[in-house]
Each structure stands twice: as structure tokens, then as C-alpha cells.
N, C-alpha and C positions, 0 to 999 in steps of 0.2 A: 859550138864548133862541130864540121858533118865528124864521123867516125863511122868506122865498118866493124859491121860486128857478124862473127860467122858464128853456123853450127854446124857440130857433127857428131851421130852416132859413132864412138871410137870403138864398140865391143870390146871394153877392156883396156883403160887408159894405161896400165904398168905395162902389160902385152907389148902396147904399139907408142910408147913414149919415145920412142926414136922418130916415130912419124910426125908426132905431135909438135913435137918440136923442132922438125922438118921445114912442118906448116909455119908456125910461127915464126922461122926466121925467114921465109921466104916470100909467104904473103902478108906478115906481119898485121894481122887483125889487130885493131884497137881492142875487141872483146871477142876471148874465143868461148863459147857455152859445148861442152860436151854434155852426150848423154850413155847411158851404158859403159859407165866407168869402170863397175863393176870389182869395187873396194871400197872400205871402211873411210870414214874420212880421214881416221889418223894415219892411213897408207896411200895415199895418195901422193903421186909423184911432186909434190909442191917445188921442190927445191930444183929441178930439173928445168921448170919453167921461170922459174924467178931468174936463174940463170943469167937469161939472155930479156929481162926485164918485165917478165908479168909476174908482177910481184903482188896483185891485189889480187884477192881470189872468195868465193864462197863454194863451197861445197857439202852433198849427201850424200853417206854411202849406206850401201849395203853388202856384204860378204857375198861373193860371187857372182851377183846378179845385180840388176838396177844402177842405181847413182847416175848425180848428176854434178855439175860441174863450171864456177862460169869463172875464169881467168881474164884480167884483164891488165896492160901497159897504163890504162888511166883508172884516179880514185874513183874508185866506186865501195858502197858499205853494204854488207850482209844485210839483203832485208827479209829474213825470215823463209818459212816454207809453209806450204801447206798441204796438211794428210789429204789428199784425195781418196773416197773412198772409206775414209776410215782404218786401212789397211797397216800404216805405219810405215808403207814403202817410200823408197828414196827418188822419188818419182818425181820431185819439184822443188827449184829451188826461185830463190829472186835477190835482187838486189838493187842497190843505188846507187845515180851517176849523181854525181857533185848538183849537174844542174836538177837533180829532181826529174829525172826521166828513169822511169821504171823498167828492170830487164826480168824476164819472166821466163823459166826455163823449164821447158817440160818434156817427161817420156810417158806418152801414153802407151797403154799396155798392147801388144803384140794381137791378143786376142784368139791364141789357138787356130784350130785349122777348119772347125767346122762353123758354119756362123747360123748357129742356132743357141740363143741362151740357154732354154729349156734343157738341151746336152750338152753344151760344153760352158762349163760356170766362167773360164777365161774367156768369151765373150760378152756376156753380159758385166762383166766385170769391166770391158772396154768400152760400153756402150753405155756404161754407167757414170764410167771417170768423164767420157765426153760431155754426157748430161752438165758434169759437176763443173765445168769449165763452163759452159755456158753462165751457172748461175750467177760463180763469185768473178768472170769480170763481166756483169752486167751493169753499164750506166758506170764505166769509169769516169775519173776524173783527171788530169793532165798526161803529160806522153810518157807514153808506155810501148814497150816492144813484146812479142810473146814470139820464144823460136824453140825447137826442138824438134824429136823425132816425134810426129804427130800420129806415124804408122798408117795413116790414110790416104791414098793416090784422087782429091775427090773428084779432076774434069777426066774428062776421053781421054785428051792429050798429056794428062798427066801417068800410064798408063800405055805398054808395049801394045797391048788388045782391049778395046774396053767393053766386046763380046765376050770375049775368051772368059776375061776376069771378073763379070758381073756376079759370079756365084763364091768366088775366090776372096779369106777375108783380105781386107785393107780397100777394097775398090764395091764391096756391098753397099745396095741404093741406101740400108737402113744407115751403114756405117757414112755415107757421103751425105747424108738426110741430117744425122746429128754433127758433123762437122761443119755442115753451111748454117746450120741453127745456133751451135757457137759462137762462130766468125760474126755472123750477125749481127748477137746478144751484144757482143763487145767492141761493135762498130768498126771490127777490126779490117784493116788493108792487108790484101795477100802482095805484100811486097815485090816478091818475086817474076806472078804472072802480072802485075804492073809494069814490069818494066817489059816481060816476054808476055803478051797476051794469048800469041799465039802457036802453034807447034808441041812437037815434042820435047818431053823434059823429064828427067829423070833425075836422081839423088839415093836409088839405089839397086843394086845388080845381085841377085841369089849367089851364093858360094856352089850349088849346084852347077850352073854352066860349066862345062868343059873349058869354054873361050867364052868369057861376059861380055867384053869387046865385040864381038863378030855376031852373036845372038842378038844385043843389047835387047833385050827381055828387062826393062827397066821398070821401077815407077817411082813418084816424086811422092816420097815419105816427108821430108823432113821441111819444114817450113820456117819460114818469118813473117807474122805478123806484126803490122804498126795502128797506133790508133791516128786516126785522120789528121791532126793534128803536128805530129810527126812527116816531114816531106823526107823522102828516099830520092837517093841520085844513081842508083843503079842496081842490079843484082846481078848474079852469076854463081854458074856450079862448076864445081872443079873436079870433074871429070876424070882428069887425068893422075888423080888420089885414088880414086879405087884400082889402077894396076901399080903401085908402090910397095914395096914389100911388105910382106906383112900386111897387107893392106884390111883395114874394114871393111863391111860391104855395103856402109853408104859414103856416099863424095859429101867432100865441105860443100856448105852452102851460104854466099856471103853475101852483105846488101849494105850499101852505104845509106849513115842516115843523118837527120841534123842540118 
């Protein structure tokens, strides 16, 4: 049966759990994947969401930073995480839908501001977890979804300027070089720009702007990928979540699949 399943960078699910569950009563995602939770698991607002019916859930935390998070209305089972890295961070989690369609949730790491490994170890450290996505979903086997804050803008139009930002991390050729090398590896469909191939697109706006609206200085961090296998019947970003109170500062991003 199709189902929608969204993502979103929350920065802090206890923070913005009035949003969250906002979202869910309003756009009612069959599965919602957070990333940047940014709480332990055993604090994590579960009972807020069960609430009003997602009551199946997997999540990782970490104390003030990281975590991730995949809530959902339909059974789905814990399937595990994996250390990327090495690190021990809360950076990935996954799970199982009834039919044996795999959901795969990730936050790849930010990467500091200067995108030179050699001085800034937070980048090499992003270029590394990318590497590490490429290898283990290489050559999967049945459908599988991969969605989270990817941190990387990788077309022009993904991207306010794609002069301006060529030196700026999240939109560096090295950093778009190992994101298409991933996507690849893992035969993976950019869901999204499937359905929009072309124009601008965004899914998130700096807390810097004065007015993010009227700047829209955007770029399109946060992804869905599907393996070929898997057909999608639409996408869209919700826009209109980054000026919500309290707001994040990336927008849900949702795509029907199945």
C-alpha cells in the first residue's frame, strides 16, 4: 500500500514538540524520520506522539546534540543502527515496515565552516561518513528508502547561488563529488528532484536572515532517497514550517511511496 513518509531536521525535538505534533496532525505522514533530536532516547517526547497515534517508533540519542528519530502510524520494527565513523554518534538509525521495505535515517555531519580536512577535522569527518554511505548500501537487496539531513545542496538549483557557494561547505564540488558517488553506489532515486526536475528548491533557510522569506538564501539539505525498485507518486517541501513558531530551520520534506 503507497505511504508518505517525511523528514525533518527538528533542532531539538523537546524544544519544537508542539510543532511536531503540529505536523503530524495536520499533514499526517504515515512515517515521520527526524534528525537533530537532540536528546537521550530515554527523553525523548514518545508519549506526545503516541498521543494522537504514532505509536511505533525507533530512536538514537545523544545529550544535546545529534539523534535521530523515525516515528510512525504503521508497524514498522527497530532495525538496528550503524556507527558510522566509528564515532559512537547518534547519527543513524533504521527500521522495518511489515512489508520488508527498509527505512534508513540519517544525519550527516554539518562539517564546520572551512572545507579543508587538513584544518578543519569536522570536515574530513563529513567526507568521510559520506565515503562510509557509499560502501555499506552498495549492491542492496529489496526496497529500501534513505532520507535525512544529508547537509549537502549537490545541483545549482539546489542552492540560492551556485557561484557564490562553490567555496561554502554543504554545496563544495568535493562535497557534491562524494554525494553523487553514494547515490550511485546504492542505485539510489533522488525522489524529490523526480518529481521537480527542474528549478529551485530548498528545505532550508539560515536563522541569520533578518527576513528568510524575502532573502529566500535557501538550499536543499535534506533528502529522500528510494532504490529503483520502490515507485514514488509525488514529493514536496513544506515551506511554510520554517515560519511556525519556534520554527526549525529546515522545512519538512515529504514523498509518497509504494
Amino acid at each position: 500500500m503507497p505511504f508518505t513518509i517525511c523528514t525533518w531536521n527538528i533542532n531539538s525535538v523537546r524544544l519544537r514538540a508542539p510543532i511536531v505534533r503540529h505536523l503530524l496532525e495536520t499533514e499526517a505522514p504515515d512515517v515521520l524520520c527526524l534528525q537533530e533530536t537532540k536528546c537521550p532516547a530515554e527523553k525523548f517526547p514518545a508519549e506526545t506522539f503516541a498521543e494522537i497515534g504514532y505509536t511505533h517508533l525507533a530512536v538514537r540519542g545523544d545529550k544535546g546534540y545529534n539523534g535521530v528519530a523515525i516515528l510512525s502510524r504503521i508497524p514498522l520494527e527497530d532495525a538496528g543502527r550503524h556507527d558510522f565513523c566509528g564515532k559512537g554518534d547518534a547519527r543513524h538509525v533504521s527500521a522495518r515496515l511489515a512489508d520488508g521495505t527498509m527505512i534508513h535515517n540519517l544525519y550527516v555531519p554539518a562539517g564546520g565552516d572551512e572545507p579543508d580536512r587538513e584544518v578543519n577535522p569536522k570536515f574530513g569527518h563529513k567526507l568521510d561518513f559520506v565515503d562510509e554511505m557509499a560502501a555499506i548500501y552498495r549492491d542492496q537487496s529489496g526496497p529500501a528508502v534513505l532520507v535525512g539531513d544529508l547537509n549537502i545542496a549537490p545541483g545549482e538549483d539546489d542552492v540560492w547561488s551556485h557561484k557564490q557557494l562553490l567555496k561554502i561547505v554543504s554545496h563544495t564540488p568535493v562535497e557534491i563529488e562524494k554525494l553523487t558517488a553514494a547515490q550511485t553506489a546504492g542505485g539510489w532515486v533522488d525522489a524529490v528532484r523526480k518529481h521537480a526536475p527542474e528549478g529551485k528548491l530548498y528545505s532550508w533557510w539560515s536563522y541569520r536572515a533578518k527576513d528568510w522569506a524575502a532573502a529566500d538564501k535557501g538550499r536543499r539539505l535534506d533528502h529522500v532517497w528510494t532504490t529503483p525498485d520502490l515507485p514514488t507518486h509525488g514529493a514536496r517541501i513544506l515551506k511554510d514550517a520554517r515560519g511556525w513558531e519556534k520554527p526549525s530551520d529546515h522545512a519538512p520534506v515529504f514523498v509518497t511511496l509504494g
